[in-house]
DRENKEPA-291060 format. One line per field, with one value per residue (C-alpha): chain; residue in one letter; x, y, z. Coordinates in steps of 0.2 Angstrom, whole numbers. Example, Ala and Ser with C-alpha at 12.3 -4.5 7.8 and 13.67 -1.06 7.14 Angstrom:
REM DRENKEPA-291060
tivex	A, A;
drenfi	a, s;
X	62, 68;
Y	-22, -5;
Z	39, 36;
This chain:
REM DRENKEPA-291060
tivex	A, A, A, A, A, A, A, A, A, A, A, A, A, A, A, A, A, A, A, A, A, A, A, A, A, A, A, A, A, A, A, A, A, A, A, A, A, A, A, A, A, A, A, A, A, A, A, A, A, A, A, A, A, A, A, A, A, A, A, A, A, A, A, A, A, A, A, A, A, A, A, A, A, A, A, A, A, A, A, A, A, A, A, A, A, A, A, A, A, A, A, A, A, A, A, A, A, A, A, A, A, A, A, A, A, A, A, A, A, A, A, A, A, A, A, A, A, A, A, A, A, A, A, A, A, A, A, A, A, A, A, A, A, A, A, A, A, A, A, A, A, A, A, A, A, A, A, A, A, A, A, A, A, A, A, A, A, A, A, A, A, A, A, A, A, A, A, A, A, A, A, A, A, A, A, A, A, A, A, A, A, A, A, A, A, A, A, A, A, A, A, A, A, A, A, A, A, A, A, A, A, A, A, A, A, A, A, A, A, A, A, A, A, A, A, A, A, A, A, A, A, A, A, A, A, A, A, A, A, A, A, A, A, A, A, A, A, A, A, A, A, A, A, A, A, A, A, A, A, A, A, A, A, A, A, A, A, A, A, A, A, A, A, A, A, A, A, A, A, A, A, A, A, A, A, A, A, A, A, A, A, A, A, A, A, A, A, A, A, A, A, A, A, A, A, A, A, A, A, A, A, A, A, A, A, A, A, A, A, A, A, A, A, A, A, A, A, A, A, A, A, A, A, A, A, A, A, A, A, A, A, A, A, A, A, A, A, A, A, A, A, A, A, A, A, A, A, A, A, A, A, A, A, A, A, A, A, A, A, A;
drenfi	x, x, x, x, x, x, x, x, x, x, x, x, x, x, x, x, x, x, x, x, x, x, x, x, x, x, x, x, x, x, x, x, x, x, x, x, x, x, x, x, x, x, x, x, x, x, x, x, x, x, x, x, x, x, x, x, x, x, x, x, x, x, x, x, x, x, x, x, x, x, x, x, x, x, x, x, x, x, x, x, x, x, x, x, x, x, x, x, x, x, x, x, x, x, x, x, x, x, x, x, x, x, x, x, x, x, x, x, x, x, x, x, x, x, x, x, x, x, x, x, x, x, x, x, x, x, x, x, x, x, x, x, x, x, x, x, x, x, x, x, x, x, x, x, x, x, x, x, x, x, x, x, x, x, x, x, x, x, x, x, x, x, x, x, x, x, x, x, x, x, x, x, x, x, x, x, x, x, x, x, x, x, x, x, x, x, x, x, x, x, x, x, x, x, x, x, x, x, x, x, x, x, x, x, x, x, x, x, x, x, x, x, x, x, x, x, x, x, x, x, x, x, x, x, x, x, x, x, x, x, x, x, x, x, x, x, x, x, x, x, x, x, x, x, x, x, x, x, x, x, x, x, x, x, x, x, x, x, x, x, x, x, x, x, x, x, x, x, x, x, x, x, x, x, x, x, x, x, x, x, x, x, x, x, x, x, x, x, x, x, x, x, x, x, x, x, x, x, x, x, x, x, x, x, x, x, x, x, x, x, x, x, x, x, x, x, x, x, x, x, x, x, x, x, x, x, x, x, x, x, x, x, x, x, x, x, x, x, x, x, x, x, x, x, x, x, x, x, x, x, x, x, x, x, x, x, x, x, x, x;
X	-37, -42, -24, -17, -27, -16, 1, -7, -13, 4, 14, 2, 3, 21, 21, 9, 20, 36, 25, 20, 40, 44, 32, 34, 52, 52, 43, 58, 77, 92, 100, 86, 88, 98, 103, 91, 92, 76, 75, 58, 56, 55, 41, 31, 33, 26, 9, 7, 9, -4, -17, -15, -14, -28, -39, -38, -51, -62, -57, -62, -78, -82, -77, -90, -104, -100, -103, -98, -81, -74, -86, -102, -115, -112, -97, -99, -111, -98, -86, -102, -112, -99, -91, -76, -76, -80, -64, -54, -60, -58, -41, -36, -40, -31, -18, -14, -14, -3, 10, 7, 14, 28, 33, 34, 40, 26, 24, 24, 8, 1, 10, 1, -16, -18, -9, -20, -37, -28, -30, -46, -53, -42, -55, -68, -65, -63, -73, -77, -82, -94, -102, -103, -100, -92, -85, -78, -69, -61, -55, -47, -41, -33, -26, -19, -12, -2, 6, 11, 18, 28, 35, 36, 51, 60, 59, 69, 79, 84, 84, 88, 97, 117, 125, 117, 123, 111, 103, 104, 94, 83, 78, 74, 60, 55, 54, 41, 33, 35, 24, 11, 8, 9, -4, -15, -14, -16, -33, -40, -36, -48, -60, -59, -59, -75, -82, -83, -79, -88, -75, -85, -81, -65, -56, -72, -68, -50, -58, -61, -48, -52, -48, -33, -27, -30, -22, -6, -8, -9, 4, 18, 14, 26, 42, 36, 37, 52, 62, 55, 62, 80, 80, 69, 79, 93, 102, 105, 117, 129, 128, 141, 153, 157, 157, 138, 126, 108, 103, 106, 94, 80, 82, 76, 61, 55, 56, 44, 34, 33, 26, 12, 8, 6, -3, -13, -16, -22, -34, -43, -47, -57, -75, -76, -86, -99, -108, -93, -107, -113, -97, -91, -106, -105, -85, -79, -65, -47, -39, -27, -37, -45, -28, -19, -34, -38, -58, -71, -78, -96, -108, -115, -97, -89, -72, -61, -44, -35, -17, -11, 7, 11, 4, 11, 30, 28, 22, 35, 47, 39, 42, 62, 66, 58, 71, 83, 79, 85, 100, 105, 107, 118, 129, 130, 122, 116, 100, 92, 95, 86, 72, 73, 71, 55, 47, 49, 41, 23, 27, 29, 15, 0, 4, 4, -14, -18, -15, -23, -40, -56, -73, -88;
Y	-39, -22, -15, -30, -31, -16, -24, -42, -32, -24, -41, -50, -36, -39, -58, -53, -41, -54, -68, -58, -51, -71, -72, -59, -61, -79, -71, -58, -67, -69, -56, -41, -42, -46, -61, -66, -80, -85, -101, -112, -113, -94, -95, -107, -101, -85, -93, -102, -84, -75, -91, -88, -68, -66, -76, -64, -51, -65, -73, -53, -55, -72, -64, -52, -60, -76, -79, -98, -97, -106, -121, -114, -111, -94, -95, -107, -93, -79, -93, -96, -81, -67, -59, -58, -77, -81, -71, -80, -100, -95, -87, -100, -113, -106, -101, -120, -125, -111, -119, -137, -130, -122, -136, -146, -133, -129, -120, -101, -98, -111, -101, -83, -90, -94, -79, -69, -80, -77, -56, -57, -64, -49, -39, -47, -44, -25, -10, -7, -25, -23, -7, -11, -29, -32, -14, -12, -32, -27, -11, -17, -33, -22, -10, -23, -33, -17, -10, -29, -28, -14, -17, -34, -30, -19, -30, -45, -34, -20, -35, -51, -47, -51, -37, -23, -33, -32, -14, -4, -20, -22, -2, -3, -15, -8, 10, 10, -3, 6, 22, 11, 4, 21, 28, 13, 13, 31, 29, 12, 24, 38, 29, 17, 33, 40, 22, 26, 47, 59, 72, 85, 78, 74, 90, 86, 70, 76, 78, 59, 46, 39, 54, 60, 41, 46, 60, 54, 40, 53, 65, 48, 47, 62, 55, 38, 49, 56, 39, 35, 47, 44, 27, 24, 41, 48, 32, 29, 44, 37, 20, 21, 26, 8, 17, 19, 8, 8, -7, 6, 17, 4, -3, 17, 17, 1, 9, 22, 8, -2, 15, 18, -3, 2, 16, 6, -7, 4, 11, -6, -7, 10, 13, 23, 39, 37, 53, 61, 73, 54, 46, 59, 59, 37, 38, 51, 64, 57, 58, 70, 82, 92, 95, 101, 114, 117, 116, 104, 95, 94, 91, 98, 105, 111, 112, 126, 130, 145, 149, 159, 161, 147, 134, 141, 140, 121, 117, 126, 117, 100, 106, 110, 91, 81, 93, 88, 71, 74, 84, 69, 57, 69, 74, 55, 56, 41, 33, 31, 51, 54, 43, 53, 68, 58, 55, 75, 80, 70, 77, 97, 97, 85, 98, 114, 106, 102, 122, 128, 121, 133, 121, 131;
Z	91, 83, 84, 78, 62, 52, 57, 50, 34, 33, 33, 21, 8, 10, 6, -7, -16, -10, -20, -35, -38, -38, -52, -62, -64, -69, -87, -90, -97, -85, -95, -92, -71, -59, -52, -40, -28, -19, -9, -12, 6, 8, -5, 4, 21, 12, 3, 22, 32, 18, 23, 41, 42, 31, 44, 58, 50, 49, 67, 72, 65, 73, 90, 89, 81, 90, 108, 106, 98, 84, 83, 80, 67, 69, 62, 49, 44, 44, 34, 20, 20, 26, 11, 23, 26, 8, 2, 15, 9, -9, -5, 5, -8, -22, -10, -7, -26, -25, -13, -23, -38, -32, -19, -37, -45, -57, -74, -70, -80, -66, -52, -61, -63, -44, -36, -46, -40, -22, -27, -36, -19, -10, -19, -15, 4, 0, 8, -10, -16, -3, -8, -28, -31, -47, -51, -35, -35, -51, -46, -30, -36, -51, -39, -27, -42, -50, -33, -27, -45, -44, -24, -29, -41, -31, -14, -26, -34, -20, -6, -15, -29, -26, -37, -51, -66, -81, -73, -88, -96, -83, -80, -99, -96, -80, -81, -94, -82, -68, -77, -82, -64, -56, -69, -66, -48, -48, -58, -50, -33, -38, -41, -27, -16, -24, -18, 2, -1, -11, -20, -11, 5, 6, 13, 27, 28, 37, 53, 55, 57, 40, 30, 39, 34, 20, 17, 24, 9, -2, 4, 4, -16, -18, -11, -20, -37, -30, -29, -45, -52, -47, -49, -66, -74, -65, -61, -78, -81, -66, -68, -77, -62, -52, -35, -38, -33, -37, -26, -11, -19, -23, -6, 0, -10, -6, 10, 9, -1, 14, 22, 12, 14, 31, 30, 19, 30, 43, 31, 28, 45, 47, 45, 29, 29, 17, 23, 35, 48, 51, 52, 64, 77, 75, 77, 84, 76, 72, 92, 87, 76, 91, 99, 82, 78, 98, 95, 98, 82, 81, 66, 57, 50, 35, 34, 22, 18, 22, 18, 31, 33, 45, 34, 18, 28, 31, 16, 7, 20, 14, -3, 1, 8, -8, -15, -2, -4, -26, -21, -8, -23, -31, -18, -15, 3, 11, 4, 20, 23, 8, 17, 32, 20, 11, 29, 33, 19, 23, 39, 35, 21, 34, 46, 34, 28, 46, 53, 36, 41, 46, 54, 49;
């Protein structure tokens, strides 16, 4: 079940961020967005697949602390005394007034309110919630909220929307939008890093699946930027030829998006290295890390970065696609090529990082 806990994360962040573009566009006028048509059912089909995806970390944890199964007191334990299982009935209550009031068609302040209870339990599930009760639920639930904001948006508009009318209106409201939820994320994310790493540790913390998860999170924000960049700014100045269209563009950031969902996903499940020598002689190094360095890990360790010409090359490489990937929209290139070029870059630069690493 293990391996299948990041694919169920993945989806339900999906449905999350599907949910909270639904909701977010009912408050902006038909004229500042696209035409976007979203069928109810597709809405509660989405509420009803965040209720049964979320249960499986908590199934996981039943399975291991519960001999008996389902029906026992162990797990009405886990249900009532777990924070994981607390999340999950809280989540799953809201979650069903949730898909009330869109099966009746309810107020979209009503709709708001409890999709934001449904994140605010989110958060209380997190490694960080766990670790520092109340700081660490508002920073996750605030970090969750603005990134399910921003893909939210672009998964209606890049994937539902029927044509790119109203796009000059609707990039007027969202690119100062999209600033403020990049900033906001960015600064929820350093702080909710400094929850499970300390900044001292985190080139250490590469040598552990944990860190070199997150890394490759890191590393994916620069196509993100990227992206953002071509669509928030650059789009506006060839919008105005009708053989363009942005749709195709959004559709390719959304990709490298659902990407970092993944990765993120991924991350959720990992044991976080609170003190990385620990972590490494509890966990293991990351599978691959011993093969790309060609050494044993051991701890104690500490690990240093040293530019030799190799590394510096990839990186330099990694540096030449995200430029690739901004010559590609304006040689009108295929979007999808531009992701290729997105994908090459966290590649080239992890590996550049990777062969610039000395374990002392």
């Amino acid at each position: 079940m293990s391996q299948l806990i990041p694919v169920t994360e993945y989806v339900s962040y999906m449905l999350y961020s599907f949910l909270v573009g639904h909701v977010v566009l009912q408050f902006v006028p038909q004229t500042h967005k696209p035409i976007v048509t979203v069928k109810k059912q597709s809405l509660l089909l989405a509420v009803l697949g965040i209720i049964i995806l979320t249960f499986l970390p908590v199934l996981q944890v039943i399975s291991f602390f519960s001999p008996d199964g389902l029906i026992s007191l162990t797990s009405y334990s886990i249900l009532t005394e777990f924070q994981v299982g607390i999340a999950w009935l809280y989540g799953s209550f809201f979650a069903v007034l949730l898909w009330m009031t869109i099966y009746v068609e309810g107020s979209k302040y009503i709709q708001a309110l409890f999709l934001l209870l449904m994140i605010f339990s989110v958060g209380y599930a997190s490694h960080s919630s766990t670790l520092n009760l109340w700081p660490g639920l508002f920073l996750h639930a605030i970090h969750f909220l603005v990134i399910t904001m921003w893909v939210g948006v672009l998964l209606h508009v890049g994937w539902l929307s029927k044509d790119s009318n109203n796009w000059r209106l609707f990039l007027k409201w969202f690119t100062p939008l999209s600033i403020i939820l990049f900033l906001t994320v960015t600064i929820t994310g350093i702080f909710l890093m400094f929850f499970v790493v300390e900044p001292r540790d985190y080139v250490n913390s590469w040598v552990i699946t944990y860190g070199q998860v997150l890394l490759l999170k890191h590393l994916s924000i620069i196509p993100i930027l990227a992206f953002a960049l071509i669509n928030g700014f650059l789009a506006r100045k060839v919008k105005a030829n009708n053989q363009f269209n942005p749709i195709k563009w959004v559709q390719a950031e959304t990709m490298i998006l659902m990407v970092v969902f993944f990765i993120t996903g991924v991350l959720g499940t990992l044991p976080p290295p609170h003190q990385v020598n620990a972590t490494l002689i509890q966990e293991g190094p990351a599978p691959w890390i011993e093969f790309l360095l060609g050494q044993n890990i051991t701890a104690p360790f500490i690990v240093q970065l040293s530019f030799h010409l190799n590394a510096v090359l990839l990186v330099i490489i990694g540096l030449l696609f995200i430029g690739l990937l901004i010559i590609s929209f304006y040689k009108k290139i295929s979007p999808i090529l531009a992701v290729g070029f997105g994908i090459a870059f966290i590649i080239s630069t992890y590996l550049g990082l990777m062969f610039s690493i000395v374990i002392k």
